[in-house]
TORSEMI-176533 format. One record per residue (C-alpha): residue in three letters; residue number from 1; y, z negated, x negated. Coordinates in steps of 0.25 Angstrom, whole numbers. Layout:
["ALA"; NUM; [Y; Z; X]],
...
***
This chain:
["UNK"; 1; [-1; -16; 15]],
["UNK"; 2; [-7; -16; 1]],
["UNK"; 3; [6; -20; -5]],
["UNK"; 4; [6; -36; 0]],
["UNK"; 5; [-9; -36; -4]],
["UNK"; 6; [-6; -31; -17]],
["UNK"; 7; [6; -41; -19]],
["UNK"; 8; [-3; -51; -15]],
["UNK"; 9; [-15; -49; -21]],
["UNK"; 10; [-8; -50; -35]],
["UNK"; 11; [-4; -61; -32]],
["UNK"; 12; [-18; -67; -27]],
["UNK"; 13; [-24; -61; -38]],
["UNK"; 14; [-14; -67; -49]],
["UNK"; 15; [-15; -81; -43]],
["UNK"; 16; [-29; -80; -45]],
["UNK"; 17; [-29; -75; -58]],
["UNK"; 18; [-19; -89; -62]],
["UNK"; 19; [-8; -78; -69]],
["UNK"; 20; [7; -78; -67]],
["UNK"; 21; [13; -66; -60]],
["UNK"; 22; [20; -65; -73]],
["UNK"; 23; [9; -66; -83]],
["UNK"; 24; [2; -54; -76]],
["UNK"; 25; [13; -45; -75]],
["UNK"; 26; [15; -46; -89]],
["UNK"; 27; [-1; -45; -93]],
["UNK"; 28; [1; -32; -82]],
["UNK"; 29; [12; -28; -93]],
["UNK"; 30; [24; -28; -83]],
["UNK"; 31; [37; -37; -83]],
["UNK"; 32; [35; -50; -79]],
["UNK"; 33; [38; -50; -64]],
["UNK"; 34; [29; -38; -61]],
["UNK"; 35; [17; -46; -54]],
["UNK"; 36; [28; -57; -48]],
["UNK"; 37; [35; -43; -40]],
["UNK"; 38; [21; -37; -36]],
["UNK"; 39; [19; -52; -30]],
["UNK"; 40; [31; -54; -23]],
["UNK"; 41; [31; -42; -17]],
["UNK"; 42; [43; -34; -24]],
["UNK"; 43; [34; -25; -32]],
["UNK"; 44; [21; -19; -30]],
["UNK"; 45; [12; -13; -42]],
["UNK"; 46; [10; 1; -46]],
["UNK"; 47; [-3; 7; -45]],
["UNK"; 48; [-6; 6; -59]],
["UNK"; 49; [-1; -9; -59]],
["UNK"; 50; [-12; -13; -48]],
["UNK"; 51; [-21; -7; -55]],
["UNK"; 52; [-15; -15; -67]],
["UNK"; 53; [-15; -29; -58]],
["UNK"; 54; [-30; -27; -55]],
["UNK"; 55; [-35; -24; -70]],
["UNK"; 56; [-26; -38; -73]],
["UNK"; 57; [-36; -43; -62]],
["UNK"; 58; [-48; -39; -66]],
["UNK"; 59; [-49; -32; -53]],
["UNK"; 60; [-49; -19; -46]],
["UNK"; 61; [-40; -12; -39]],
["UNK"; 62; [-51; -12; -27]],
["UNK"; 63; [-53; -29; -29]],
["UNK"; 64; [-38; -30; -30]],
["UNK"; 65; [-36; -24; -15]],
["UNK"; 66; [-49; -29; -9]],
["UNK"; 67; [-43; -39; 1]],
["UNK"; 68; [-57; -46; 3]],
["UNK"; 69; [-57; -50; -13]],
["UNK"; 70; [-52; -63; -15]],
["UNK"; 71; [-55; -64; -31]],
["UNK"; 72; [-54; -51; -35]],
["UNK"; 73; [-54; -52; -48]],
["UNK"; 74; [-69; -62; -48]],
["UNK"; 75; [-75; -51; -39]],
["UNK"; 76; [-73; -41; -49]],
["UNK"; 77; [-80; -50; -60]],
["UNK"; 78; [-92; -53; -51]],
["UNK"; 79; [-92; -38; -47]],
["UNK"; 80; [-94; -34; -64]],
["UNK"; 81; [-103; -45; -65]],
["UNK"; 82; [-113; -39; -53]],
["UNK"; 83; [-111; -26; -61]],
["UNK"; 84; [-119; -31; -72]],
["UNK"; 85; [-132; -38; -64]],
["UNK"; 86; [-145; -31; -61]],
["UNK"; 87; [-148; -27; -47]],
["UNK"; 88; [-158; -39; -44]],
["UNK"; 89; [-146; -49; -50]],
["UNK"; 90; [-136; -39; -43]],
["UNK"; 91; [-144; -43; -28]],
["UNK"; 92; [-147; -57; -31]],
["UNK"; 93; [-131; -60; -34]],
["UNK"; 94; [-127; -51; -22]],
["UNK"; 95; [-137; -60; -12]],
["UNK"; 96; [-129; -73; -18]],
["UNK"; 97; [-119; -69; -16]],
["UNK"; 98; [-120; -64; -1]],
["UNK"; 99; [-126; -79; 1]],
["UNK"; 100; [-113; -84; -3]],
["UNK"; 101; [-103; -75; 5]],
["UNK"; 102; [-114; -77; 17]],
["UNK"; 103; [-111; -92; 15]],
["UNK"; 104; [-96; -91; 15]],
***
């Protein structure tokens, strides 16, 4: 179940970032085609890999599986920007922000 998910969100992820499977699996320090097997369905990563794919995205491992997050990777930014507001800022963002979702 989680493996095709895995695979694909890779994948999703990467396009969205604009960096070649190539190019990652060697910032991820592993041979060349590392990211190109995960992908393709011929490999899947170690536990410790994952964990490495999500730190090369900026994410967690918790965003990474979260089917429902598109943009991972911008949710977690917003989410330590939130983390600095007061509780007055905090609730004035959060009511925009249900405005727009109402709106979608």
């Amino acid at each position: 179940m989680y493996d095709e998910f895995t695979q694909n969100r890779i994948a999703e992820l990467r396009m969205q970032t604009k960096v070649s499977a190539r190019d990652m699996s060697l910032t991820l320090g592993q041979n060349e085609s590392y990211i190109n097997k995960i992908e393709n369905k011929k490999a899947l990563p170690s536990l410790h890999g994952l964990f490495c794919i999500c730190s090369f995205f900026h994410i967690t491992p918790q965003l990474f599986f979260d089917e429902r997050s598109l943009y991972p990777a911008q949710l977690w930014e917003i989410m330590e920007d939130l983390k600095k507001l007061d509780p007055d800022t905090l609730a004035y963002v959060a009511a925009i922000i249900r405005e727009l979702a109402r709106r979608k």
